[in-house]
Backbone atoms as SQL, in Angstrom:
CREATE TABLE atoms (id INTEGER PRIMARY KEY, chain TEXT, resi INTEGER, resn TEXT, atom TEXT, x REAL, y REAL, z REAL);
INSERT INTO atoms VALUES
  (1, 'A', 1, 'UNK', 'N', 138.739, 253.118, 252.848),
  (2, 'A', 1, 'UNK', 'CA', 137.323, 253.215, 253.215),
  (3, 'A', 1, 'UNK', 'C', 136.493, 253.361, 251.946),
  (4, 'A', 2, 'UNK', 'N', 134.965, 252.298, 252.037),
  (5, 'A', 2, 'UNK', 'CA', 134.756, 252.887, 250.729),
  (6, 'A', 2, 'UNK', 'C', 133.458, 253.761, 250.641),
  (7, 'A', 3, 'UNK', 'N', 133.638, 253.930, 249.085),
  (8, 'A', 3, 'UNK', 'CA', 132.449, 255.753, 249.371),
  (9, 'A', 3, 'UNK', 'C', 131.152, 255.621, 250.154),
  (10, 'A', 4, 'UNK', 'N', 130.839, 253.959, 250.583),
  (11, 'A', 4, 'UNK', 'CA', 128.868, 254.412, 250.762),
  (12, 'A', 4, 'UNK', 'C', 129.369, 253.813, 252.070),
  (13, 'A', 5, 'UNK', 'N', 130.844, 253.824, 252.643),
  (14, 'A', 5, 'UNK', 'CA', 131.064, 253.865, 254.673),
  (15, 'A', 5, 'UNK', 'C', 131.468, 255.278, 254.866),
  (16, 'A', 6, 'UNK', 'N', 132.102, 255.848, 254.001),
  (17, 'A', 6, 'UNK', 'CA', 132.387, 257.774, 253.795),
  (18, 'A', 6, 'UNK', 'C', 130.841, 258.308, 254.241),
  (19, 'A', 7, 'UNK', 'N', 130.349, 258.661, 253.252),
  (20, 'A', 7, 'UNK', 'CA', 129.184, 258.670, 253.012),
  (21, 'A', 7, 'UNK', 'C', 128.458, 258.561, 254.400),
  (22, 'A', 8, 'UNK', 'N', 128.311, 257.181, 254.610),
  (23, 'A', 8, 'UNK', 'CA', 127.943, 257.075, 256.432),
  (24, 'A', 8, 'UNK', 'C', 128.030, 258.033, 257.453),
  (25, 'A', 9, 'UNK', 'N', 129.513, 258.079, 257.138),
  (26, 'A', 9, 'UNK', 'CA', 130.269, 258.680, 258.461),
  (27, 'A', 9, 'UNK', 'C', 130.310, 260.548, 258.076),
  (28, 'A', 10, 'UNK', 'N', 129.916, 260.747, 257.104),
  (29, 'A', 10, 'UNK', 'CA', 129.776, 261.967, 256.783),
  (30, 'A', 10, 'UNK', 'C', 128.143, 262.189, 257.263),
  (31, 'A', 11, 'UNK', 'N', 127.485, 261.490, 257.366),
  (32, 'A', 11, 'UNK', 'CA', 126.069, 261.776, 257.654),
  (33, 'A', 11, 'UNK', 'C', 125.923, 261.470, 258.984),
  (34, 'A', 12, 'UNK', 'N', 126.828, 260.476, 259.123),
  (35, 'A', 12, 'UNK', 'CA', 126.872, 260.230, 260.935),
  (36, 'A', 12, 'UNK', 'C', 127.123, 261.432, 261.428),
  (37, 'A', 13, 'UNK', 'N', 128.287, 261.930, 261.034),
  (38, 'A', 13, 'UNK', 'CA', 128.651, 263.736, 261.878),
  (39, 'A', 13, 'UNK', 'C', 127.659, 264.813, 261.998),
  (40, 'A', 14, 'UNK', 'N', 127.003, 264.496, 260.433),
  (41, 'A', 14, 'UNK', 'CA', 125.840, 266.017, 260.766),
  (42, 'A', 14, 'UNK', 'C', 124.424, 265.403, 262.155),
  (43, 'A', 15, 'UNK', 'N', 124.496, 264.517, 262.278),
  (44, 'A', 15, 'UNK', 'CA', 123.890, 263.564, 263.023),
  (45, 'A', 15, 'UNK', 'C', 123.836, 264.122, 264.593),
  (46, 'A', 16, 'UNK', 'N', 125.294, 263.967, 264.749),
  (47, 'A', 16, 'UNK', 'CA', 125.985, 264.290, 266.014),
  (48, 'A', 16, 'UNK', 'C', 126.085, 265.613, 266.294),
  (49, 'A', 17, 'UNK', 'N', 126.252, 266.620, 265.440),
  (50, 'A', 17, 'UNK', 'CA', 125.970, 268.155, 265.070),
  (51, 'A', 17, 'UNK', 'C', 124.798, 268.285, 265.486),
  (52, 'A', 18, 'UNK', 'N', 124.261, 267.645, 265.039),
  (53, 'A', 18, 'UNK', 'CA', 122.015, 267.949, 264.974),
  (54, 'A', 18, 'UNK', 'C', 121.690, 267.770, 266.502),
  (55, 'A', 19, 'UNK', 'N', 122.362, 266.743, 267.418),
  (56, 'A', 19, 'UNK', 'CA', 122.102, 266.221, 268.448),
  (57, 'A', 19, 'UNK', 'C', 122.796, 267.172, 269.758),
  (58, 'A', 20, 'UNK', 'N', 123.621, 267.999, 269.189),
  (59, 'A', 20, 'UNK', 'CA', 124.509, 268.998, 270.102),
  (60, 'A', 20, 'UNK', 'C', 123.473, 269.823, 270.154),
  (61, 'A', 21, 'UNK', 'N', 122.962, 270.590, 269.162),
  (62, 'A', 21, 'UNK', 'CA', 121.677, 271.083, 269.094),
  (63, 'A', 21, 'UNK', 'C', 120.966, 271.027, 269.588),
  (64, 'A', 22, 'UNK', 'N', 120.364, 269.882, 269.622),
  (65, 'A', 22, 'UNK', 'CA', 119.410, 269.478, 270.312),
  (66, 'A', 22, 'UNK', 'C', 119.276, 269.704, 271.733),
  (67, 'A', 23, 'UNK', 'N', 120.449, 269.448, 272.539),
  (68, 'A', 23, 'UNK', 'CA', 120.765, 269.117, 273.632),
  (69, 'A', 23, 'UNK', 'C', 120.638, 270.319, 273.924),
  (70, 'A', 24, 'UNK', 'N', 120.813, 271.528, 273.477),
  (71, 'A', 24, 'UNK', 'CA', 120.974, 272.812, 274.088),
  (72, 'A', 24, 'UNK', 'C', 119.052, 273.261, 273.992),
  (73, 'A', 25, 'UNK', 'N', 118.760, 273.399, 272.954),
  (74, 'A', 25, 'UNK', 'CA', 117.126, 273.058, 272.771),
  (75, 'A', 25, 'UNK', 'C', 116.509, 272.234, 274.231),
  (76, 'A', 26, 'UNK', 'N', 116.988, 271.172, 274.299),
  (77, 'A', 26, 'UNK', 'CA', 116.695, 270.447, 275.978),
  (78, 'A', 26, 'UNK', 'C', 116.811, 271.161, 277.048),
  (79, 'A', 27, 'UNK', 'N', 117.352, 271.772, 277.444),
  (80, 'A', 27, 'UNK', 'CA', 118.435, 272.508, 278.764),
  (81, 'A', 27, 'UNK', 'C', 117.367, 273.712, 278.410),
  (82, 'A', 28, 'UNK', 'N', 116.862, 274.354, 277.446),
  (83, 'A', 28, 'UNK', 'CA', 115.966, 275.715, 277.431),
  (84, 'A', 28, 'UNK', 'C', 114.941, 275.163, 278.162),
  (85, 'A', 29, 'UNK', 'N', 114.429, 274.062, 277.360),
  (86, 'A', 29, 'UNK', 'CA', 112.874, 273.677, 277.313),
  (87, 'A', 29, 'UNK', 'C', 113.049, 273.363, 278.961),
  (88, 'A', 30, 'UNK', 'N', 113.837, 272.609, 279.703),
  (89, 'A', 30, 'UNK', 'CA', 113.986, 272.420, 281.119),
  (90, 'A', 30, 'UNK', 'C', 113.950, 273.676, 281.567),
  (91, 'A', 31, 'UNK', 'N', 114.349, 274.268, 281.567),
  (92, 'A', 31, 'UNK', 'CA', 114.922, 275.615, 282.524),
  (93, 'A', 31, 'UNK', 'C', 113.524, 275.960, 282.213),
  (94, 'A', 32, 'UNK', 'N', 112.433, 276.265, 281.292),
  (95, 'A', 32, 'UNK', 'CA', 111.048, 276.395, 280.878),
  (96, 'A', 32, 'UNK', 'C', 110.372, 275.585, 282.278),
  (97, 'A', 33, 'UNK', 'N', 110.562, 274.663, 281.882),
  (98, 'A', 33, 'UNK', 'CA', 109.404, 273.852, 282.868),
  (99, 'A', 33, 'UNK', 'C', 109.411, 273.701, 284.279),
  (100, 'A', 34, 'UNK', 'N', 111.255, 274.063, 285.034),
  (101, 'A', 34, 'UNK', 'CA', 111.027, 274.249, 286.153),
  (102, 'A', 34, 'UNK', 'C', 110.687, 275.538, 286.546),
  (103, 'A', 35, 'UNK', 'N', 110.621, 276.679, 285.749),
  (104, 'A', 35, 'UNK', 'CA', 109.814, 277.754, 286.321),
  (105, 'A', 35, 'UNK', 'C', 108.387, 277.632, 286.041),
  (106, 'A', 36, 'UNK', 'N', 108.061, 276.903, 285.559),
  (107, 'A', 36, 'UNK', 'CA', 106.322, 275.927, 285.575),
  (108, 'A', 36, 'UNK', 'C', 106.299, 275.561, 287.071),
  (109, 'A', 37, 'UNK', 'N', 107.106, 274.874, 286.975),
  (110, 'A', 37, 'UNK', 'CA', 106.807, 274.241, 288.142),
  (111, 'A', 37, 'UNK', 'C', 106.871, 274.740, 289.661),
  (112, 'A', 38, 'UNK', 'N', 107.677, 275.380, 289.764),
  (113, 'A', 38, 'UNK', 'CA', 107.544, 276.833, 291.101),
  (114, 'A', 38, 'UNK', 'C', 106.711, 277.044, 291.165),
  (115, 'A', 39, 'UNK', 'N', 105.746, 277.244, 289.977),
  (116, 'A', 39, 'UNK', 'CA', 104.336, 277.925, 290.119),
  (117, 'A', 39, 'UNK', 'C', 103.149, 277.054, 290.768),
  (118, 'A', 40, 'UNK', 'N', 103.515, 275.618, 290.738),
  (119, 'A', 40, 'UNK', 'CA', 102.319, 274.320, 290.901),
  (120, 'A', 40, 'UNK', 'C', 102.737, 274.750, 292.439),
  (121, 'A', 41, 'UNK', 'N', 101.669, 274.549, 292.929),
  (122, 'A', 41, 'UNK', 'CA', 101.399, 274.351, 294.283),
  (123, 'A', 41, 'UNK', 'C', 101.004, 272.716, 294.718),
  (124, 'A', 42, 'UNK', 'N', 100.592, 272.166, 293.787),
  (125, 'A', 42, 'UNK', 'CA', 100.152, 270.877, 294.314),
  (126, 'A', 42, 'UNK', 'C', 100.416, 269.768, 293.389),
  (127, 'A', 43, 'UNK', 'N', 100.610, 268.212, 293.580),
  (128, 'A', 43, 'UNK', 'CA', 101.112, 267.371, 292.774),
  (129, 'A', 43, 'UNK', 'C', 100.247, 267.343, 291.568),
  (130, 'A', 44, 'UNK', 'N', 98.928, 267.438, 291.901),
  (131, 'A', 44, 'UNK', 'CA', 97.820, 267.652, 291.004),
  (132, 'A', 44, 'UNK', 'C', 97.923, 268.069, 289.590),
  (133, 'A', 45, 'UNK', 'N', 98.478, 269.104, 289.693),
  (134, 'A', 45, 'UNK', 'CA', 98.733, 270.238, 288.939),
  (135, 'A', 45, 'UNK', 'C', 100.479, 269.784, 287.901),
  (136, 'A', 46, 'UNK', 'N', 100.646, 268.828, 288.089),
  (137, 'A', 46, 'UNK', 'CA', 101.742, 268.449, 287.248),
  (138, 'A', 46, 'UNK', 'C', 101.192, 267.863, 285.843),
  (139, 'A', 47, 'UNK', 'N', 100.180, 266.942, 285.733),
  (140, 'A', 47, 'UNK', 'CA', 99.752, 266.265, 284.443),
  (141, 'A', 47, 'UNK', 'C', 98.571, 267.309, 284.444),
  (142, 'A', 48, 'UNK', 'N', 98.468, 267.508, 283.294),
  (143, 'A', 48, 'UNK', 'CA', 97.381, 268.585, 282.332),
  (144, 'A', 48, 'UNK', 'C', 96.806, 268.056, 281.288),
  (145, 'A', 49, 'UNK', 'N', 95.941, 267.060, 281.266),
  (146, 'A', 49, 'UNK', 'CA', 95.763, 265.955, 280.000),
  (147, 'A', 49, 'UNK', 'C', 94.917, 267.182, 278.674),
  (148, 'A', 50, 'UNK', 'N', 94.658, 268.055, 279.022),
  (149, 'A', 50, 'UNK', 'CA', 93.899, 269.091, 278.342),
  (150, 'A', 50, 'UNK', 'C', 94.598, 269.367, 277.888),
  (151, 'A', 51, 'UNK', 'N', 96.215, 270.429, 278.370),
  (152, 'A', 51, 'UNK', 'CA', 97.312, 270.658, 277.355),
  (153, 'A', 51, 'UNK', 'C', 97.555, 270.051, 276.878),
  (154, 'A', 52, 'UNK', 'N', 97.562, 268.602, 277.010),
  (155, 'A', 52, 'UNK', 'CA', 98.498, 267.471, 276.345),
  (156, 'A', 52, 'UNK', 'C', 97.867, 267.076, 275.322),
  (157, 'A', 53, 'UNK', 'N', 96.457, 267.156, 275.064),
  (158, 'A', 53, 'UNK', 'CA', 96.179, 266.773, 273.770),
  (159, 'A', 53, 'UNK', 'C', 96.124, 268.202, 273.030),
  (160, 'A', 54, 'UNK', 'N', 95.830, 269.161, 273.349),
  (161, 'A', 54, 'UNK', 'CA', 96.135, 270.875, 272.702),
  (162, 'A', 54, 'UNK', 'C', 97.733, 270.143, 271.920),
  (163, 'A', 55, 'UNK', 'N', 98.849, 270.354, 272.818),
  (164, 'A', 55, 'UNK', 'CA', 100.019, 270.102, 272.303),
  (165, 'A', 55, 'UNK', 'C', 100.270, 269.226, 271.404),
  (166, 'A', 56, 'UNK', 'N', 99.507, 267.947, 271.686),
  (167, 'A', 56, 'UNK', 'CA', 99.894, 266.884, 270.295),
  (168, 'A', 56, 'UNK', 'C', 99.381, 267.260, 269.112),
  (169, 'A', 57, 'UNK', 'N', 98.138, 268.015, 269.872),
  (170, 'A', 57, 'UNK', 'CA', 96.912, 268.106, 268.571),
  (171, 'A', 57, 'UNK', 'C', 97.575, 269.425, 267.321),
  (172, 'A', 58, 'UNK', 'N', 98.810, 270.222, 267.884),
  (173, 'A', 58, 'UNK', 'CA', 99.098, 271.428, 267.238),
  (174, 'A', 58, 'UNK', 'C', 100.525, 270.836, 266.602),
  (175, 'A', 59, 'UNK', 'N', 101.124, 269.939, 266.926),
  (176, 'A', 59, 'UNK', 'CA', 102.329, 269.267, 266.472),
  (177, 'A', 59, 'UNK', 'C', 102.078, 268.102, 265.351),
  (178, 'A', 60, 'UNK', 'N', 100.901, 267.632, 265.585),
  (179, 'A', 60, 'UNK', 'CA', 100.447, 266.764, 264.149),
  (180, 'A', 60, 'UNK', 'C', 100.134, 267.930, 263.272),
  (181, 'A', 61, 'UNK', 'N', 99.232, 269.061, 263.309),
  (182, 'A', 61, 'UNK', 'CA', 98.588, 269.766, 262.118),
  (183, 'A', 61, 'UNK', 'C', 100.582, 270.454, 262.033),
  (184, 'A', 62, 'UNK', 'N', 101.153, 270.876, 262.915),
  (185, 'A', 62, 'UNK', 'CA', 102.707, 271.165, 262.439),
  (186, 'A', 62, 'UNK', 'C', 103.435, 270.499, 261.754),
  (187, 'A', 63, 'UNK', 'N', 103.441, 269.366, 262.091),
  (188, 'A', 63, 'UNK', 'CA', 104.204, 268.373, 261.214),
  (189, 'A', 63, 'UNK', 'C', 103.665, 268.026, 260.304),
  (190, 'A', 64, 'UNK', 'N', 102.463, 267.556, 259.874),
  (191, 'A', 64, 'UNK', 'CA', 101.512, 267.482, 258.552),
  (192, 'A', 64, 'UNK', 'C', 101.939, 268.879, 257.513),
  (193, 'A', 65, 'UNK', 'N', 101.794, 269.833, 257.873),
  (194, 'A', 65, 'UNK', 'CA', 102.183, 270.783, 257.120),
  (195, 'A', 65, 'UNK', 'C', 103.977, 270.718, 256.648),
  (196, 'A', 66, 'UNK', 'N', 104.649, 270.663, 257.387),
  (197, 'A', 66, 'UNK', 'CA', 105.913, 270.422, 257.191),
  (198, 'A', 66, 'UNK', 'C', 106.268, 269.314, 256.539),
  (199, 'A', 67, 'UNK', 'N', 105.230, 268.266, 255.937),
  (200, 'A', 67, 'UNK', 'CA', 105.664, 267.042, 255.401),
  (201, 'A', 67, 'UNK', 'C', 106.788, 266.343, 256.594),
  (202, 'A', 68, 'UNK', 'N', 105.905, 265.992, 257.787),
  (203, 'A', 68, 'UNK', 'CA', 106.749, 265.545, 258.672),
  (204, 'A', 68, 'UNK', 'C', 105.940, 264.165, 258.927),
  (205, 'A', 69, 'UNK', 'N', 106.734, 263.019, 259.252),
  (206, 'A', 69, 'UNK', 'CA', 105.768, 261.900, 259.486),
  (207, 'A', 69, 'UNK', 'C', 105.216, 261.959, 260.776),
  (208, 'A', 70, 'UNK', 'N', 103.497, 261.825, 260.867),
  (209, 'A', 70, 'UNK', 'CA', 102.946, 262.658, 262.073),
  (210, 'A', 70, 'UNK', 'C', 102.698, 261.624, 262.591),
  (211, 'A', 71, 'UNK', 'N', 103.397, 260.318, 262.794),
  (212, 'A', 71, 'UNK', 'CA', 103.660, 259.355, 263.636),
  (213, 'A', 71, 'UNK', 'C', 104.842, 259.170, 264.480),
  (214, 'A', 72, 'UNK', 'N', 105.726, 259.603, 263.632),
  (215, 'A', 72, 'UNK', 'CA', 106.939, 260.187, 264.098),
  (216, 'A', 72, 'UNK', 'C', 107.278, 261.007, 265.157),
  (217, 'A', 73, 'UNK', 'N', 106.371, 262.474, 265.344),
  (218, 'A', 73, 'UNK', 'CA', 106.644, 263.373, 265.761),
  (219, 'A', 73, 'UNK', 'C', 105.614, 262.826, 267.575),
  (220, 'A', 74, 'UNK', 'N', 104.423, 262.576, 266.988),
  (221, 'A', 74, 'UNK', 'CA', 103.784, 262.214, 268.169),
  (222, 'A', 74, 'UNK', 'C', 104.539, 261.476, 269.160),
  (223, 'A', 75, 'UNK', 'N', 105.040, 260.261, 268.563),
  (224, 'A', 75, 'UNK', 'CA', 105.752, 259.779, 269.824),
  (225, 'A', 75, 'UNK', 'C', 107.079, 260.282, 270.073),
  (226, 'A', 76, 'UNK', 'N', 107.424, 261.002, 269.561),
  (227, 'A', 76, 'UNK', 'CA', 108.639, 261.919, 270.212),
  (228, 'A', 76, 'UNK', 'C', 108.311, 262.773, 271.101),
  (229, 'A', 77, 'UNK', 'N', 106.935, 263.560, 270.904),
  (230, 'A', 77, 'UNK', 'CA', 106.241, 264.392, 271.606),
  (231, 'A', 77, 'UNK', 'C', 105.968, 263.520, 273.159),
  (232, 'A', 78, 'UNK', 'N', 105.152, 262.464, 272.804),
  (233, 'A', 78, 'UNK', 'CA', 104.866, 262.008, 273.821),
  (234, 'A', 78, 'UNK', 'C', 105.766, 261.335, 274.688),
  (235, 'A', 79, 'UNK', 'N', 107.066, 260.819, 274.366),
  (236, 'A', 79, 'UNK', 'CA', 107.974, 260.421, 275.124),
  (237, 'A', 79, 'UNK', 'C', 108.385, 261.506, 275.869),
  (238, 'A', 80, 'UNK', 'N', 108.709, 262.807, 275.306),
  (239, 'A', 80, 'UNK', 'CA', 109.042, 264.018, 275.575),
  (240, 'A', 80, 'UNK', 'C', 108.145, 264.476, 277.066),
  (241, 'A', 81, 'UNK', 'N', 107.261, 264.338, 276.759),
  (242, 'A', 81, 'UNK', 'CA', 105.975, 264.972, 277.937),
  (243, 'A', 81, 'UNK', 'C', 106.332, 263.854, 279.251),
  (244, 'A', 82, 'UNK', 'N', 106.107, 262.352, 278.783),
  (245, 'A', 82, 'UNK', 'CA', 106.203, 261.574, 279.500),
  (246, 'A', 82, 'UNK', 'C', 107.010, 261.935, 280.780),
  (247, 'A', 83, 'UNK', 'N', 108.666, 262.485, 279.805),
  (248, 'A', 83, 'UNK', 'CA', 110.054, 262.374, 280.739),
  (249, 'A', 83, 'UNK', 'C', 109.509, 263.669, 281.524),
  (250, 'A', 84, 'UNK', 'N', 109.292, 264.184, 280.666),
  (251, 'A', 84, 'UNK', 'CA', 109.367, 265.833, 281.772),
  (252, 'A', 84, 'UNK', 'C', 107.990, 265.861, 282.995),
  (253, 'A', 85, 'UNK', 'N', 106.696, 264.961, 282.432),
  (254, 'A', 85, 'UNK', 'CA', 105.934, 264.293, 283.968),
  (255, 'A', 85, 'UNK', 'C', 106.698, 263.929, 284.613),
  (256, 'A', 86, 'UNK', 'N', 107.674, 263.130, 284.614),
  (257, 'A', 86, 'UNK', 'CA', 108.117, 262.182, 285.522),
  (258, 'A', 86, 'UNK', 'C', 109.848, 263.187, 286.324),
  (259, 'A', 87, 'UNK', 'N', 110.023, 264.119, 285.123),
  (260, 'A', 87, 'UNK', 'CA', 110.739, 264.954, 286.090),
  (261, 'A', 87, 'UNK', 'C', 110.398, 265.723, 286.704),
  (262, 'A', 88, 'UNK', 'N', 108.751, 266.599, 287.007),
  (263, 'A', 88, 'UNK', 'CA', 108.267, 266.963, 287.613),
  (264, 'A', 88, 'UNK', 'C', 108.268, 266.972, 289.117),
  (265, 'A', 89, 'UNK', 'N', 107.740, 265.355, 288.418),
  (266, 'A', 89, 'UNK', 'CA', 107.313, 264.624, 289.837),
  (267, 'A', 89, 'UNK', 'C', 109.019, 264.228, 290.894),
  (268, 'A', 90, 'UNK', 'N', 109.392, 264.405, 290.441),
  (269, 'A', 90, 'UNK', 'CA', 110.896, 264.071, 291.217),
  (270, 'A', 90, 'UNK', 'C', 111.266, 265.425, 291.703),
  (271, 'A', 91, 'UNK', 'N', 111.052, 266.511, 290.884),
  (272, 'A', 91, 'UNK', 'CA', 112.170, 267.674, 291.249),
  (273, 'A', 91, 'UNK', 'C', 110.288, 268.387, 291.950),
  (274, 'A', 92, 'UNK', 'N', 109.412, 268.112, 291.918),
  (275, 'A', 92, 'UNK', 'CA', 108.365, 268.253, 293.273),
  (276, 'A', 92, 'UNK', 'C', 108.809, 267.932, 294.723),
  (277, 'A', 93, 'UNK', 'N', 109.201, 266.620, 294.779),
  (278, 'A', 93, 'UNK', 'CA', 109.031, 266.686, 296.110),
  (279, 'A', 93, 'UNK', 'C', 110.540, 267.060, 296.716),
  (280, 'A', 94, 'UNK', 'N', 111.531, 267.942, 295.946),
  (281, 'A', 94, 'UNK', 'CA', 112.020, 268.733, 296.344),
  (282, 'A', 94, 'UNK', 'C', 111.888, 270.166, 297.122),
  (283, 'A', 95, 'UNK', 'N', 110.900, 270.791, 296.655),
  (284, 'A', 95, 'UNK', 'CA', 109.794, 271.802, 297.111),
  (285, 'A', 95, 'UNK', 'C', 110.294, 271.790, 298.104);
């Protein structure tokens, strides 16, 4: 194998490390939002476009400070929000 496919696969692992992480980070932030959601009484009350720009708006000045690319982070953010609207709306009309 040579050093810059090593190399790869050595960065591939911390990769996969970072993403185990992550995943547990996921499973909080869920367990977060369905006790949000107990609280909604009405479908209404699932999209919050007011938080949602609060939230982007505090994750760009976060990531700007962090030398984070604040293009980057937004649409992670916003894919993020997206999924968890749309799991809302599914684990709602469980209710």
């Amino acid at each position: 194998m040579s050093l810059r496919k090593k190399k790869l696969t050595q960065i591939r692992r911390k990769l996969d490390l970072l993403d185990n992480r992550l995943l547990g980070l996921i499973k909080k932030r869920t367990n977060l939002v369905k006790k949000i959601l107990q609280n909604k009484t009405s479908k209404k009350q699932i999209v919050d476009n007011k938080r949602i720009k609060i939230i982007l708006k505090n994750i760009k000045k976060k990531s700007s400070s962090k030398k984070i690319d604040t293009r980057l982070t937004n649409m992670i953010w916003k894919g993020m929000i997206k999924a968890y609207i749309d799991f809302e709306y599914r684990k709602f009309k469980k209710k």
